[in-house]
Backbone as JSON Lines, residues from 0, in Angstrom:
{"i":0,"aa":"X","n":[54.41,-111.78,117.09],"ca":[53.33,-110.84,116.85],"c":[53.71,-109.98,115.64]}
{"i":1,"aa":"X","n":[52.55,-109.66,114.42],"ca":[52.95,-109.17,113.48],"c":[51.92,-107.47,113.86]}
{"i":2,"aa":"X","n":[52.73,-106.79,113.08],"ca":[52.08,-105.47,113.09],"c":[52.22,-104.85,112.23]}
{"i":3,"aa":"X","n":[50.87,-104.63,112.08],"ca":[50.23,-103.82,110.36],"c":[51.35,-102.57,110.19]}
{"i":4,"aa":"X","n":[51.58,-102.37,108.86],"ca":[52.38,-101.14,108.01],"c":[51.68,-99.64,108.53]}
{"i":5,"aa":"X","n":[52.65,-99.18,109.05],"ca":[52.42,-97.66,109.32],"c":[51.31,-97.26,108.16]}
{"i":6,"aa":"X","n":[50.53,-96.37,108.53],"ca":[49.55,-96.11,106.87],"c":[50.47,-95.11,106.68]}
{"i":7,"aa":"X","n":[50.77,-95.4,104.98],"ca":[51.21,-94.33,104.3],"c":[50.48,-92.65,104.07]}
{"i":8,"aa":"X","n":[51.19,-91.7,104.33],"ca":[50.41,-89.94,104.16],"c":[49.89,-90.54,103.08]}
{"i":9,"aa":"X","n":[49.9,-90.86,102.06],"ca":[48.89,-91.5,100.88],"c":[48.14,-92.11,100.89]}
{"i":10,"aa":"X","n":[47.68,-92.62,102.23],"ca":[46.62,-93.42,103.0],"c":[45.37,-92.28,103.05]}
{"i":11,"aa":"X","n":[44.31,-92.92,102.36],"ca":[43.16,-91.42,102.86],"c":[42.34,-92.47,103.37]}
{"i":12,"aa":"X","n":[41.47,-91.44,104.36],"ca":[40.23,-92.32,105.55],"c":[39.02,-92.67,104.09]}
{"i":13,"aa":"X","n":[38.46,-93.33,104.98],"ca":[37.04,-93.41,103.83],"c":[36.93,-94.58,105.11]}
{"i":14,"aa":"X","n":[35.18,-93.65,105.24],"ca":[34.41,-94.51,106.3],"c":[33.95,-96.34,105.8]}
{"i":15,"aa":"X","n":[33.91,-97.07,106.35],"ca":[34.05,-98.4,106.32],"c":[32.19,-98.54,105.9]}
{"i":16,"aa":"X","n":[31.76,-99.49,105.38],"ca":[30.2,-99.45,104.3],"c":[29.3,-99.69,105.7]}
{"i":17,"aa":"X","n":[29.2,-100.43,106.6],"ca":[28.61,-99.99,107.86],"c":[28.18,-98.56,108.4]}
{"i":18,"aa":"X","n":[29.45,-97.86,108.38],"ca":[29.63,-96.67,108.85],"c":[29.04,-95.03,108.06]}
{"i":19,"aa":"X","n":[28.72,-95.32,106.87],"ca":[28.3,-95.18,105.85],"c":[26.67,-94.38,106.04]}
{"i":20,"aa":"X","n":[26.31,-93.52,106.2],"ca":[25.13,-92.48,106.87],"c":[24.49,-91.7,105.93]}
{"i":21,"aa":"X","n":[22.82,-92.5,105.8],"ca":[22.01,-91.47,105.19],"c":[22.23,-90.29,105.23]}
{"i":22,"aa":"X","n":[22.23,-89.74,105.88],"ca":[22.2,-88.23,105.93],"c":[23.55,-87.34,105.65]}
{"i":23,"aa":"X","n":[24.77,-88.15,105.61],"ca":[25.82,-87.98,105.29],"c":[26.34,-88.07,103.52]}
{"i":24,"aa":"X","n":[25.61,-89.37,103.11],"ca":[25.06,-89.47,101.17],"c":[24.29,-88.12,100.94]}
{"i":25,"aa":"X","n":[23.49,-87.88,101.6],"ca":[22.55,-86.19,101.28],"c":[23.26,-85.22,100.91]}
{"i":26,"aa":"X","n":[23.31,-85.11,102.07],"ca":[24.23,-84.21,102.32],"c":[25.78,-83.63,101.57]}
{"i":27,"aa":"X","n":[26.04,-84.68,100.77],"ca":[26.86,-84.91,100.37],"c":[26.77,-84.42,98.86]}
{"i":28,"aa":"X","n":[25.71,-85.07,98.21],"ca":[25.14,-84.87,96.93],"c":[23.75,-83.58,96.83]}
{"i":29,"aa":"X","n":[23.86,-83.23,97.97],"ca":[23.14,-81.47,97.93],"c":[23.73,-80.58,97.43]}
{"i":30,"aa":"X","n":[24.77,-80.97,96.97],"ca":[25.63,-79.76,96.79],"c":[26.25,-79.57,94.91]}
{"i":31,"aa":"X","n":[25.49,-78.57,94.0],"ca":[25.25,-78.94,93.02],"c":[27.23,-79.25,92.46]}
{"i":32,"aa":"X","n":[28.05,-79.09,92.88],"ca":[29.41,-79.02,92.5],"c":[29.49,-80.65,92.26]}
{"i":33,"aa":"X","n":[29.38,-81.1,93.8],"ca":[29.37,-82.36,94.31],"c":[28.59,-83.73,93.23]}
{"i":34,"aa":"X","n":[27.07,-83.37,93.27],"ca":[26.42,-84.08,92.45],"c":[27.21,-84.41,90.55]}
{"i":35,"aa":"X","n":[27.6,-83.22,89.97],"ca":[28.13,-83.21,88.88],"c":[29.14,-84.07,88.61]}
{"i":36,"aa":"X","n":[29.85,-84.07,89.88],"ca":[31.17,-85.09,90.33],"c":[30.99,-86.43,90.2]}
{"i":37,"aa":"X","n":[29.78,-86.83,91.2],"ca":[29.12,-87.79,91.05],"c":[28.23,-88.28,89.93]}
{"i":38,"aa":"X","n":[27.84,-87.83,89.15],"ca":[27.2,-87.88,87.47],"c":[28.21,-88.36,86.92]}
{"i":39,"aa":"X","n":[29.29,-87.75,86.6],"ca":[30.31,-88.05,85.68],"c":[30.95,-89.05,86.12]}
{"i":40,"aa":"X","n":[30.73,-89.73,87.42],"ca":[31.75,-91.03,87.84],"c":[30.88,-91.96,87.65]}
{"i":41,"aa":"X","n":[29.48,-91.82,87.35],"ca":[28.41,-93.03,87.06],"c":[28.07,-92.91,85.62]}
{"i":42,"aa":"X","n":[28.73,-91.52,84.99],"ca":[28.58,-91.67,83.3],"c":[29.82,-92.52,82.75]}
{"i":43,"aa":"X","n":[30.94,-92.28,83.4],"ca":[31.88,-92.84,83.0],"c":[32.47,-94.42,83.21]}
{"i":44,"aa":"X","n":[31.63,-94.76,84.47],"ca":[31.67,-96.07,85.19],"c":[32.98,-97.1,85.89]}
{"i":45,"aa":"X","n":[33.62,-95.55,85.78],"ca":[35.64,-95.97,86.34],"c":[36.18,-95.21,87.16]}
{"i":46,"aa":"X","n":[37.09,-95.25,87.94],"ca":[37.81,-94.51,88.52],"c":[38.1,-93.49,87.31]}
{"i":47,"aa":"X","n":[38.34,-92.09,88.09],"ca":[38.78,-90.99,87.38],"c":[39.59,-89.84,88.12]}
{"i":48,"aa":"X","n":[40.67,-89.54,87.45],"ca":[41.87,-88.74,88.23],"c":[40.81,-87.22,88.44]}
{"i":49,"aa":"X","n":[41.23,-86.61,89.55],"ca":[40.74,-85.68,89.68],"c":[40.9,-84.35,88.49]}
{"i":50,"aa":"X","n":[42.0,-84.44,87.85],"ca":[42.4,-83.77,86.75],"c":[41.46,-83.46,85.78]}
{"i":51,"aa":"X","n":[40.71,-85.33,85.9],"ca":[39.56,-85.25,84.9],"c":[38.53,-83.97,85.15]}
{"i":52,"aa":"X","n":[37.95,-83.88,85.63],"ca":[36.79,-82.86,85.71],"c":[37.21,-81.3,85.92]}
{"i":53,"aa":"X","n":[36.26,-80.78,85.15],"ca":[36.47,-79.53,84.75],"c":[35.63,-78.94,85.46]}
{"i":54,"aa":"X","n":[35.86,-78.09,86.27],"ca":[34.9,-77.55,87.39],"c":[35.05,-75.95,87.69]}
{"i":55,"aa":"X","n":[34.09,-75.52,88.03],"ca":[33.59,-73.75,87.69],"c":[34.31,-73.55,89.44]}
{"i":56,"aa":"X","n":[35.28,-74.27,89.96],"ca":[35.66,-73.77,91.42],"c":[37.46,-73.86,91.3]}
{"i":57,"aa":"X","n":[37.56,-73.35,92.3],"ca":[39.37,-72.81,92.39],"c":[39.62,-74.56,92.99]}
{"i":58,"aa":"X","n":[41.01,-74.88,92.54],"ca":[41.51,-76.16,92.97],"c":[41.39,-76.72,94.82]}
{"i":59,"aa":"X","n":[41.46,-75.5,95.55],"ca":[41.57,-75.83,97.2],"c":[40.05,-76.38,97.77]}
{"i":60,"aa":"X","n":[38.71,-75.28,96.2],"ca":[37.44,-75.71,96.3],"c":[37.21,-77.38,96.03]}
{"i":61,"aa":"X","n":[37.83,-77.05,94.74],"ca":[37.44,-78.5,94.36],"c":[38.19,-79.81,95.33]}
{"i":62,"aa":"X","n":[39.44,-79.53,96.03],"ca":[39.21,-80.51,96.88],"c":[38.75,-80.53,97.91]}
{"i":63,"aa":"X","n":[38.06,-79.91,98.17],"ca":[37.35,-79.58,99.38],"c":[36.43,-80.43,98.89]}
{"i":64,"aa":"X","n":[35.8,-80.48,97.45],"ca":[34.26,-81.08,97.51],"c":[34.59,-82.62,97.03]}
{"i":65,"aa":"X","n":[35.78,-83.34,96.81],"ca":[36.33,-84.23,96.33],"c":[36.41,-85.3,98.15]}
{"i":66,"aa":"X","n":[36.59,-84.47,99.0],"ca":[37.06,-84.8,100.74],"c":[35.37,-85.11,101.12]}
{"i":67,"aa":"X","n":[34.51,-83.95,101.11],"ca":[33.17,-84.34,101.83],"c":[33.01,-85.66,100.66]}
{"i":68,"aa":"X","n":[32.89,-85.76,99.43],"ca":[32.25,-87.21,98.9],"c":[33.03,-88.1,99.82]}
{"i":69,"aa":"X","n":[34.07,-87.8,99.84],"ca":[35.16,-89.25,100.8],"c":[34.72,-89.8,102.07]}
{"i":70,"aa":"X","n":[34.48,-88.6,102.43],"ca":[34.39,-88.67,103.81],"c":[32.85,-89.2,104.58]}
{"i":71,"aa":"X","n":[31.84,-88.92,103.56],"ca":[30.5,-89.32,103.44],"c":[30.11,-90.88,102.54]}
{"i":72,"aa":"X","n":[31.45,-90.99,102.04],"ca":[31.27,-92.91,101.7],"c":[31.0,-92.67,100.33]}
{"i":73,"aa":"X","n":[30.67,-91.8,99.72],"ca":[30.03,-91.32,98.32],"c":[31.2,-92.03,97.36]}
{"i":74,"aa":"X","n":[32.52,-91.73,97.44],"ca":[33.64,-92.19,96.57],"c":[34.46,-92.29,97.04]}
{"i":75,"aa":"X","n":[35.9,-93.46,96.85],"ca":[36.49,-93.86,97.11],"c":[37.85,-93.18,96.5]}
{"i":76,"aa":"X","n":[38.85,-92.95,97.26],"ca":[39.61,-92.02,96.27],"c":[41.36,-92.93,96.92]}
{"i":77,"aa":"X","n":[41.99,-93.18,95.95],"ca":[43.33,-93.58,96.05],"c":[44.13,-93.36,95.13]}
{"i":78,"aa":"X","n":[45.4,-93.69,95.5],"ca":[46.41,-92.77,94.16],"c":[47.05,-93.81,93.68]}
{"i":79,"aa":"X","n":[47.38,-93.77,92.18],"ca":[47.78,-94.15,91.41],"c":[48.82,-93.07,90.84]}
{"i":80,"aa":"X","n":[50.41,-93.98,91.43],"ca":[51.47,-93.03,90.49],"c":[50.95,-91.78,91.1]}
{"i":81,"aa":"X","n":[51.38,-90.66,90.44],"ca":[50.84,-89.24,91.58],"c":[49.47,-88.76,90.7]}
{"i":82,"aa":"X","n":[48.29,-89.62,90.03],"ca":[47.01,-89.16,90.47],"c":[46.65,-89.69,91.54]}
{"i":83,"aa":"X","n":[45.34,-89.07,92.16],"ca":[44.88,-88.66,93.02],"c":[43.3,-89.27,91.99]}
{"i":84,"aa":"X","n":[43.18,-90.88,92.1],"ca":[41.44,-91.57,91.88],"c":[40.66,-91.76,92.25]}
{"i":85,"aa":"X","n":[39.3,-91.35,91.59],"ca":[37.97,-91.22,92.67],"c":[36.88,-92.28,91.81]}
{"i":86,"aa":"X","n":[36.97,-93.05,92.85],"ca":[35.73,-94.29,92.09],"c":[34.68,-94.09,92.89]}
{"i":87,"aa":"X","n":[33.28,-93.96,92.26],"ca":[31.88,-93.92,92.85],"c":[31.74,-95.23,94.07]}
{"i":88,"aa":"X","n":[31.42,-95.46,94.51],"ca":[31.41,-96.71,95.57],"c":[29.8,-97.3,95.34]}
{"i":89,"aa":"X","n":[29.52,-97.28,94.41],"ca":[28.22,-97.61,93.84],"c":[27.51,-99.02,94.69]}
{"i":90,"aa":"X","n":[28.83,-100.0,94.49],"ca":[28.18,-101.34,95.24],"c":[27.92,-101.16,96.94]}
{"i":91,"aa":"X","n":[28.53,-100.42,97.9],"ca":[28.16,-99.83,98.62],"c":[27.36,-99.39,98.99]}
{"i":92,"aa":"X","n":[26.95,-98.2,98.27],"ca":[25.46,-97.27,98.24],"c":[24.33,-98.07,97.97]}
{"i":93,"aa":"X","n":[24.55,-99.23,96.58],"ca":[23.42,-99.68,96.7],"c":[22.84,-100.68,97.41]}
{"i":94,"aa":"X","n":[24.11,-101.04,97.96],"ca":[23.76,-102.32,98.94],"c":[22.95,-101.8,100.24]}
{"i":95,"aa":"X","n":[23.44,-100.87,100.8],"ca":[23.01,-100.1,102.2],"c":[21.58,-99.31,101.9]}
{"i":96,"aa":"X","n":[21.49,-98.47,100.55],"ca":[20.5,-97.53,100.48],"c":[20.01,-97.69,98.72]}
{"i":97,"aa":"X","n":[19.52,-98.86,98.55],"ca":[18.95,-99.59,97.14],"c":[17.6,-98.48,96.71]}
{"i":98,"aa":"X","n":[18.79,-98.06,95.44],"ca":[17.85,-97.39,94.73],"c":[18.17,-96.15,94.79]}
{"i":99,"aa":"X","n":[18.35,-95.66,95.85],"ca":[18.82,-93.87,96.27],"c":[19.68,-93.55,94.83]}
{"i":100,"aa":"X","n":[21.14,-94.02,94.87],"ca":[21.39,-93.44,93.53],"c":[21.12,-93.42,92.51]}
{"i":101,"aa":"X","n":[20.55,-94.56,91.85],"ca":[19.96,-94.01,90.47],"c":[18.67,-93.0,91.1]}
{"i":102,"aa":"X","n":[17.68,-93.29,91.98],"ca":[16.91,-92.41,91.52],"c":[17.2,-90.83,92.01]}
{"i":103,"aa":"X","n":[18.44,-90.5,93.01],"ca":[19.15,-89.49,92.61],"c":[19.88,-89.02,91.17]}
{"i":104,"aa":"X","n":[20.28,-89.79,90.63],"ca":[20.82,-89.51,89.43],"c":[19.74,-89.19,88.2]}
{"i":105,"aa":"X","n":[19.08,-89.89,87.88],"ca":[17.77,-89.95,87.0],"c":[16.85,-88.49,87.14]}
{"i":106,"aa":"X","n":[17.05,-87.83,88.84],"ca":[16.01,-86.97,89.24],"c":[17.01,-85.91,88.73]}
{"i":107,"aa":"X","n":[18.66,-85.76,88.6],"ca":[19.83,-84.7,88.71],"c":[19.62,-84.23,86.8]}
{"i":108,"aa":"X","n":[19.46,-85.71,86.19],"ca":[19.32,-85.73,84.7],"c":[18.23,-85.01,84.52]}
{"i":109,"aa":"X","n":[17.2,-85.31,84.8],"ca":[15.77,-84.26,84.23],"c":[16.0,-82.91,84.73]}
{"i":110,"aa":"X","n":[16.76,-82.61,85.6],"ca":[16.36,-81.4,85.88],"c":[17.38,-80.35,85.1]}
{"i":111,"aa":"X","n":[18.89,-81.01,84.4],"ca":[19.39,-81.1,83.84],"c":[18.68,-80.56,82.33]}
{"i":112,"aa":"X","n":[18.31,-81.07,82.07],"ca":[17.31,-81.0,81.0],"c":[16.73,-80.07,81.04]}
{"i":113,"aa":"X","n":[16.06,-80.28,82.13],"ca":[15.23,-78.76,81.99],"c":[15.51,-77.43,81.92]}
{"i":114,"aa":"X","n":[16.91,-77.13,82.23],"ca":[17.73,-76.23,82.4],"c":[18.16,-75.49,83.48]}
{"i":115,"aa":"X","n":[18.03,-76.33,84.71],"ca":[18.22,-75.86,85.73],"c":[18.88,-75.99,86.66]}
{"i":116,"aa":"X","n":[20.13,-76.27,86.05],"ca":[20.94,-76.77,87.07],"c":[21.88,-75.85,87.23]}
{"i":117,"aa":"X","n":[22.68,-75.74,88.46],"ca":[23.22,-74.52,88.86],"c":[25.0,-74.94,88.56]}
């Protein structure tokens, strides 16, 4: 009998694409910190160290809002060397809920534009 590797503390949860909850994607991207996070991982189209983003919140904030995307299926986050990478889970989202993100994203851009984003 073989038995799977202890998960490494470098092991982070991320709900399985089944498990994966409308209202949990919302919820998730309601939150204007959050959404920005998510913009820039679909402008950029790669994993990106958390380092990357420059954000108007204290570091304990920003991982706080780095954990709800995780934890809501939004992005996938694993480490490389000691970053700490967050890839959009795009094929995921769109497989389960087709369409939601771009036309979340597209709706985040105009309003963007318009000057109203917080």
């Amino acid at each position: 009998m073989t038995t799977a590797p202890a998960p490494s503390s470098r092991d982070l949860p991320h709900p399985a694409r089944e498990e994966i909850r409308l209202e949990g994607v919302l919820h998730a991207l309601s939150d204007p910190v959050r959404l920005r996070i998510v913009r820039e991982l679909a402008a950029e189209g790669v994993a990106l160290s958390c380092s990357f983003f420059e954000l108007p919140v204290s570091k304990s904030t920003t991982t706080h809002h780095f954990r709800v995307l995780r934890e809501s299926g939004v992005i996938r986050q694993n480490y490389e060397g000691t970053a700490k990478m967050n890839g959009l889970r795009r094929d995921d989202l769109d497989d389960l809920f087709p369409g939601l993100l771009d036309c979340l994203l597209t709706a985040a851009s105009h309003q963007s534009a318009r000057g109203h984003s917080r």
